[in-house]
N, C-alpha and C positions, 0 to 999 in steps of 0.2 A: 500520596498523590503523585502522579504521571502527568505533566503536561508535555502535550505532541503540538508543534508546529511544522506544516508542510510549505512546501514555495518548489518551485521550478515548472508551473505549469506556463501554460501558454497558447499559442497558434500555430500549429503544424498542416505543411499538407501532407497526403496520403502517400506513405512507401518512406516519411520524415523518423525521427527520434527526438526523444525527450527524455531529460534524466529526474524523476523527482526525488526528493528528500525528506525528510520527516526528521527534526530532533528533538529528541526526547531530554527532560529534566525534571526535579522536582525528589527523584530519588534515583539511586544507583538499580540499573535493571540486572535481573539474574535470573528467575525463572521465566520469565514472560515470555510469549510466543507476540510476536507484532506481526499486524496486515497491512495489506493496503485493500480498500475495499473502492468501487464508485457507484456512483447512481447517477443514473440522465434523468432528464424531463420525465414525467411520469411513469417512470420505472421505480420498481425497488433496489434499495442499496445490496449491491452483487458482491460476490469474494473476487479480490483477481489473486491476491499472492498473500504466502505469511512465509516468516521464518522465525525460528527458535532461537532468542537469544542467546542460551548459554551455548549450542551445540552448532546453528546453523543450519541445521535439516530445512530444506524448503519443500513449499505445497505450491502449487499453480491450477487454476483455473485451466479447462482445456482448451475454450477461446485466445488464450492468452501463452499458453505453453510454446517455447521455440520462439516467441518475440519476446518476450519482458523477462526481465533478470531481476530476480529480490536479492538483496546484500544486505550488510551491516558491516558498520565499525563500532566498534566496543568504546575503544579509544574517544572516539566524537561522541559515542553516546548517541550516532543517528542512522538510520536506515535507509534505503536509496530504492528505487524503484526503476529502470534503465528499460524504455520503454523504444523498440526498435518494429520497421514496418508498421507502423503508424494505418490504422486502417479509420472509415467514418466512424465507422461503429465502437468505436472506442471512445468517443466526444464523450465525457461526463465529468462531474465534480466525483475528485479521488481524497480520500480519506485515509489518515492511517491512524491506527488504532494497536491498543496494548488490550492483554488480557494476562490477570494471573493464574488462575487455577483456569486450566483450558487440556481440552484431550484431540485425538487427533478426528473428534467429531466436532466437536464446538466450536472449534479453530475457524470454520467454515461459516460459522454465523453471527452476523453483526451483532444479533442482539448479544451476544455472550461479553462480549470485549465492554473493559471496565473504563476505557479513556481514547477520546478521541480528539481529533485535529480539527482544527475549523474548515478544510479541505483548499481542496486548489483546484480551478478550473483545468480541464483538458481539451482542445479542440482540435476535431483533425478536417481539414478540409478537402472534399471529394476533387 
């Protein structure tokens, strides 16, 4: 078992930054790929970023590519999500999420991922 806790969200306004977090515990991670995914108000739950824990290869949504940065430390055992030019449309509750057996098609979809975070508000204000 993987439990994710995320925190760093907040109130920004538009053209701001925001760094989130996610730490994972519960067992030592090694093959996992980890997301961050969000969902607004009557939207479905979207991919924005994942990265590969052992390796660090990253995937980005194209909405999001060029402003948001996916990291990890090994060491912390946490993932960070470094969220720059802050647009409206980014306002949603973000999640992060673990997957073990994952390819670089499943990566992209919520339902795959085996553990999630209770998430964290994000708000950008126009």
């Amino acid at each position: 078992q993987v439990q994710l806790v995320e925190s760093g969200g907040g109130l920004v306004q538009a053209g701001g930054s925001l760094r989130l977090s996610c730490a994972a515990s519960g067992r030592t991670l090694s093959r996992e790929v980890m997301g961050w995914f969000r969902q607004a108000p009557g939207k479905e739950r979207e991919f924005v970023a994942a990265i590969t824990w052992s390796g660090g290869n990253t995937y980005y949504a194209d909405s999001v590519k060029g402003r948001f940065t996916i990291s990890r430390d090994k060491g912390k055992n946490t993932m960070y999500l470094e969220m720059n030019s802050l647009k409206a449309e980014d306002t949603a509750v973000y999640y992060c999420a673990a997957d073990s057996l994952w390819t670089l098609t499943t990566l992209l979809r919520p339902y795959e991922y085996d553990y999630w975070g209770q998430g964290t508000q994000v708000t950008v204000s126009s």
